[in-house]
C-alpha atoms as an extended CHARMM CRD file, in Angstrom:
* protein
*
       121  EXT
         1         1  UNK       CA             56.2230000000      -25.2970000000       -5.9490000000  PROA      1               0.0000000000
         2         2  UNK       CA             59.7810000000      -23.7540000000       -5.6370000000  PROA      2               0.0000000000
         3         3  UNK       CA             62.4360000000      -24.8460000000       -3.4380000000  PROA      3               0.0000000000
         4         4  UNK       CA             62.8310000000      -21.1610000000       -2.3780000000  PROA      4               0.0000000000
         5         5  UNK       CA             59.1060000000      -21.1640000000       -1.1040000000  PROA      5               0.0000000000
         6         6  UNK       CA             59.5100000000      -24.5330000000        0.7850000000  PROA      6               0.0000000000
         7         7  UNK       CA             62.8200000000      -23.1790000000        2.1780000000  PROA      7               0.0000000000
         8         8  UNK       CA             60.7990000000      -19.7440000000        3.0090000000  PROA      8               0.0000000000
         9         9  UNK       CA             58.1230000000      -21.8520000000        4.9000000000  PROA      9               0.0000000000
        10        10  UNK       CA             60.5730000000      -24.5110000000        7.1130000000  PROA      10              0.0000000000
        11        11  UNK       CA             62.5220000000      -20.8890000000        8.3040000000  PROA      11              0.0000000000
        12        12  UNK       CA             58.8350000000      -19.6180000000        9.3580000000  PROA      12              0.0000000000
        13        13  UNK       CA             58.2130000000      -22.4460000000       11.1510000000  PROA      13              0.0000000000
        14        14  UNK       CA             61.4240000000      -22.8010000000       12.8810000000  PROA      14              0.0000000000
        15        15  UNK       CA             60.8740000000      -19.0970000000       14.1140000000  PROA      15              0.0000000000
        16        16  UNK       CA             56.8700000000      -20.2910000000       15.2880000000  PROA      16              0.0000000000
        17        17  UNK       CA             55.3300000000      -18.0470000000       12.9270000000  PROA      17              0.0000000000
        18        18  UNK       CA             53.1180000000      -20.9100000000       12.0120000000  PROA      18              0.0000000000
        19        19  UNK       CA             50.2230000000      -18.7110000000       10.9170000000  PROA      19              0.0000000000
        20        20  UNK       CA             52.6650000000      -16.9970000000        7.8290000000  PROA      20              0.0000000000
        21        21  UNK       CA             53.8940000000      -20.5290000000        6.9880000000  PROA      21              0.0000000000
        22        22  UNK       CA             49.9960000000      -21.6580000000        6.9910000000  PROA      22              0.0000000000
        23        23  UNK       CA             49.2580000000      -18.8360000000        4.3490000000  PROA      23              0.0000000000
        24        24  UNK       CA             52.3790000000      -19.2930000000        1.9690000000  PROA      24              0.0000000000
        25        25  UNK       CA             51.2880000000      -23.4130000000        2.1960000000  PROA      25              0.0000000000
        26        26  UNK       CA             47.9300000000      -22.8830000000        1.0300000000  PROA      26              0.0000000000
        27        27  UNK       CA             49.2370000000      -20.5380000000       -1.8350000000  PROA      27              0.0000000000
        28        28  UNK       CA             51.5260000000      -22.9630000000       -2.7610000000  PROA      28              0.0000000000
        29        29  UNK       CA             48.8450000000      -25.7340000000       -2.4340000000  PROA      29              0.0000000000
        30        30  UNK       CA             46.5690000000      -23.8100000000       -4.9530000000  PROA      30              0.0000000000
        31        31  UNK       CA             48.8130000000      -24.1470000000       -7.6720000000  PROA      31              0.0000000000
        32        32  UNK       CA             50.2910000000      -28.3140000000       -6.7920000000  PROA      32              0.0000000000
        33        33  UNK       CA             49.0920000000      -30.5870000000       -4.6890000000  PROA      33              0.0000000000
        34        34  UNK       CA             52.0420000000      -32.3880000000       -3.1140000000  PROA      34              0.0000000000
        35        35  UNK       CA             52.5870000000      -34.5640000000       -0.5680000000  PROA      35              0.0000000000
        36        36  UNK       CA             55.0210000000      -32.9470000000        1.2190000000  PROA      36              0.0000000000
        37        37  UNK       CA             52.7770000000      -29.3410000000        0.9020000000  PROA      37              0.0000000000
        38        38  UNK       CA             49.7720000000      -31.6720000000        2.6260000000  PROA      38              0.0000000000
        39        39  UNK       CA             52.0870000000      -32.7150000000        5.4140000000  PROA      39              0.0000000000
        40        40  UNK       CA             53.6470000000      -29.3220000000        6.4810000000  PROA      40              0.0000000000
        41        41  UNK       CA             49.8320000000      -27.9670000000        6.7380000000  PROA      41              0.0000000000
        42        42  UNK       CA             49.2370000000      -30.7520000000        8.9940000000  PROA      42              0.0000000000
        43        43  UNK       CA             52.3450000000      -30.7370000000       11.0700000000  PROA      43              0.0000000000
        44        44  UNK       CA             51.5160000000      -27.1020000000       11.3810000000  PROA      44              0.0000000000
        45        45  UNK       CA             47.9040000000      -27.5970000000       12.8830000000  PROA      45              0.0000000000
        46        46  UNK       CA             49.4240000000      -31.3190000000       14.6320000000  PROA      46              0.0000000000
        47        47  UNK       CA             51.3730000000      -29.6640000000       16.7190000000  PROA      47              0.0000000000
        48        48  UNK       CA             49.2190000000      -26.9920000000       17.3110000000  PROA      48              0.0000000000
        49        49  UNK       CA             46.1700000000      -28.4820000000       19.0510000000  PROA      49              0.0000000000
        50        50  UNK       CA             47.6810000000      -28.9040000000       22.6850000000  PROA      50              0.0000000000
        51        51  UNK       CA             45.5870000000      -27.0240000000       24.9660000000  PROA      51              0.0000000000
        52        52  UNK       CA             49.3490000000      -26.1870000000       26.4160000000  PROA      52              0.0000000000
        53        53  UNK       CA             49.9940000000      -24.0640000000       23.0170000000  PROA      53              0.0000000000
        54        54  UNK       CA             46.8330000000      -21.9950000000       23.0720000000  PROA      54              0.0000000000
        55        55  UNK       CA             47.8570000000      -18.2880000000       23.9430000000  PROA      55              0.0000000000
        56        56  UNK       CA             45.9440000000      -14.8330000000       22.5380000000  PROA      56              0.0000000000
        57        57  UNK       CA             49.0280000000      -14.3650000000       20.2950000000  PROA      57              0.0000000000
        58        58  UNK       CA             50.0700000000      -18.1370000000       19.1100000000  PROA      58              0.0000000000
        59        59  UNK       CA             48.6190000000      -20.0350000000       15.8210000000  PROA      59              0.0000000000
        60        60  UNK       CA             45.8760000000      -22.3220000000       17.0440000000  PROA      60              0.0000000000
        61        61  UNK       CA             45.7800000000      -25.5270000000       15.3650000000  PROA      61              0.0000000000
        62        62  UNK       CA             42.7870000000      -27.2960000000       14.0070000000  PROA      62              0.0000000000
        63        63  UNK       CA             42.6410000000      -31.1890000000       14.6310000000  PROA      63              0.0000000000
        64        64  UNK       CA             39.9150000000      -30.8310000000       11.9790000000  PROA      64              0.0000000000
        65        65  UNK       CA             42.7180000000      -29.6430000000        9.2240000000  PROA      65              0.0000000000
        66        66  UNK       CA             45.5190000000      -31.8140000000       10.6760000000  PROA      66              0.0000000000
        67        67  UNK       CA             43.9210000000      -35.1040000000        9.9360000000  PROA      67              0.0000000000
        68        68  UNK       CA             42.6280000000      -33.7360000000        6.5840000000  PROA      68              0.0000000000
        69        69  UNK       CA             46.0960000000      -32.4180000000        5.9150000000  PROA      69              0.0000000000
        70        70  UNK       CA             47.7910000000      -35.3920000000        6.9980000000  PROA      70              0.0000000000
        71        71  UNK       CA             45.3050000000      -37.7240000000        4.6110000000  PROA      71              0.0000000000
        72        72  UNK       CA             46.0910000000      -36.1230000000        1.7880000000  PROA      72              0.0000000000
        73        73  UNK       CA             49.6610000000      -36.5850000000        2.4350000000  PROA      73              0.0000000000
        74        74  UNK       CA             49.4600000000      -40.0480000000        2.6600000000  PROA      74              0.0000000000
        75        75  UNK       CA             46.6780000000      -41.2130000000        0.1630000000  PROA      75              0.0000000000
        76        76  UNK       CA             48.9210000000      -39.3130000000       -2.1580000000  PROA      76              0.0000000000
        77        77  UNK       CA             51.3050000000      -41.2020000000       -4.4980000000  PROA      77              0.0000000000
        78        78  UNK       CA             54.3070000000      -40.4670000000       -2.8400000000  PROA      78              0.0000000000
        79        79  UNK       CA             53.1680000000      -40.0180000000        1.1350000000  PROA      79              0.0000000000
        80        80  UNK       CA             55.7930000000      -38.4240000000        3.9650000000  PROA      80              0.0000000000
        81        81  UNK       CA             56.6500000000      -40.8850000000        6.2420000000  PROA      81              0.0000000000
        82        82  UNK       CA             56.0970000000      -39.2030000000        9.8450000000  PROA      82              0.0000000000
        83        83  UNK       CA             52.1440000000      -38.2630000000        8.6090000000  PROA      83              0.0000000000
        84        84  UNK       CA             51.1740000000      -41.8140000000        9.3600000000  PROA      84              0.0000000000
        85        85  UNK       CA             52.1880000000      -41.4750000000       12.5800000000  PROA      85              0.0000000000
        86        86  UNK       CA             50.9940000000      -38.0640000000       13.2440000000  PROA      86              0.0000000000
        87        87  UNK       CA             47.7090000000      -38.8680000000       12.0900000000  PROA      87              0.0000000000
        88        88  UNK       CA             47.0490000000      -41.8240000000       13.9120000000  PROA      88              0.0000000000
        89        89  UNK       CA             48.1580000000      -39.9600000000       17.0000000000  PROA      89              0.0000000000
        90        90  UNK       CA             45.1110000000      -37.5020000000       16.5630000000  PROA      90              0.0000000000
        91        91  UNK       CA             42.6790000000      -40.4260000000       15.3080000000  PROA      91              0.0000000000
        92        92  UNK       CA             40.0700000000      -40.7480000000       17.7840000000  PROA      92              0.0000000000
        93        93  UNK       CA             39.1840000000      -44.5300000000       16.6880000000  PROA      93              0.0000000000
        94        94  UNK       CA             41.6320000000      -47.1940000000       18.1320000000  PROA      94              0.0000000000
        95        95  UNK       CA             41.1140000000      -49.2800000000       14.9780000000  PROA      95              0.0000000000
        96        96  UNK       CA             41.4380000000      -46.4740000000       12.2030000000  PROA      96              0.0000000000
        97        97  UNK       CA             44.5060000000      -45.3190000000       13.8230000000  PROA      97              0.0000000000
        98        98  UNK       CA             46.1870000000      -49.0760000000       13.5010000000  PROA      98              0.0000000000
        99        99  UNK       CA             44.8170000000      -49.2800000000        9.9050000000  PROA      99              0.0000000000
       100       100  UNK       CA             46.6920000000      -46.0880000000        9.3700000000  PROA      100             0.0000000000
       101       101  UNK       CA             50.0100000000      -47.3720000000       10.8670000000  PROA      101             0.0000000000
       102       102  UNK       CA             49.8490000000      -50.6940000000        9.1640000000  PROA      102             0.0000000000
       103       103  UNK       CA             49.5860000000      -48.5890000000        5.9740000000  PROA      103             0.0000000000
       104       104  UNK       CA             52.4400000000      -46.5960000000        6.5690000000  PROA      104             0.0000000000
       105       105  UNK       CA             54.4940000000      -49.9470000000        7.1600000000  PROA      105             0.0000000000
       106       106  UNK       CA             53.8030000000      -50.7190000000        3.6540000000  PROA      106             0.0000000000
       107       107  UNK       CA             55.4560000000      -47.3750000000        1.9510000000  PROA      107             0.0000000000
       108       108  UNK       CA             58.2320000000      -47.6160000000        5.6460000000  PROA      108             0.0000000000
       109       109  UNK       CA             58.6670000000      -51.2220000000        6.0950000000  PROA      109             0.0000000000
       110       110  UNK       CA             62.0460000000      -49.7220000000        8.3970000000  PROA      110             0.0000000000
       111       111  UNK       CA             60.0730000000      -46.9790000000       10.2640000000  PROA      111             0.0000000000
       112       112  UNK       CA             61.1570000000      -46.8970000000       13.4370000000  PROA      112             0.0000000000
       113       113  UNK       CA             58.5150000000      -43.9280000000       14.4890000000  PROA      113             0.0000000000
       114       114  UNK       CA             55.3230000000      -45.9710000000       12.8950000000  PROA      114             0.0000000000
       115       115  UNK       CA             56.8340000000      -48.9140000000       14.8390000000  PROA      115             0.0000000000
       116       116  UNK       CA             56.7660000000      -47.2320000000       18.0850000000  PROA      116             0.0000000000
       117       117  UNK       CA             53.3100000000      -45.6700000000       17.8060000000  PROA      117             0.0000000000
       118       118  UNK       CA             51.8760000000      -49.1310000000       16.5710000000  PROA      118             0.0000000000
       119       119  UNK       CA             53.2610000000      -50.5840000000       20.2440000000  PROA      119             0.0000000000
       120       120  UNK       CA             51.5540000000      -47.7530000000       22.0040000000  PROA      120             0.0000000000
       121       121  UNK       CA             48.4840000000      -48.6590000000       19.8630000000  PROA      121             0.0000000000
């Protein structure tokens, strides 16, 4: 994984072409695995999935691939801090999505963003 590819990908999604930054992701992900690969692809499909961003022309997100996306990233050794709270904001189970904050607490003992979604929990 270059820098220059990562850098490529957060300009694509700044500019919502999510489905180009999808692609280059899962080219990247075929050679590493990384954490921080895992979490774009789910960011990507996270926020994605409102039935507010679904147009003919705009990158439909999968909840399917978010949460897998977003697992990887954090049962990984070194996990991104915000996919703990994305995922437990698409986890259907009440209980699985505490679990999931209470386990990002132990990498972010300081996270203000797991803190918050663990009081709307």
């Amino acid at each position: 994984m270059t820098d220059n590819n990562i850098k490529k990908v957060l300009e694509l999604i700044d500019k919502d072409s999510f489905e180009e930054a999808k692609n280059l992701l899962l080219k990247i992900r075929r050679n590493k695995q990384s954490s921080y690969v895992n979490y774009l692809l789910g960011y990507i499909h996270h926020t994605n999935i409102s039935p507010l961003s679904l147009s003919k022309n705009q990158f439909k997100g999968s909840k399917e691939d978010a949460k897998r996306f977003l697992k990887d990233s954090i049962d990984s050794e070194d996990p991104v801090e915000d996919a703990f709270w994305r995922l437990s904001d698409i986890e259907d189970n009440q209980k699985q999505a505490i679990r999931i904050l209470k386990k990002g607490l132990k990498y972010f003992p300081n996270s203000e963003s797991i803190y918050e979604y663990l009081i709307k929990k």
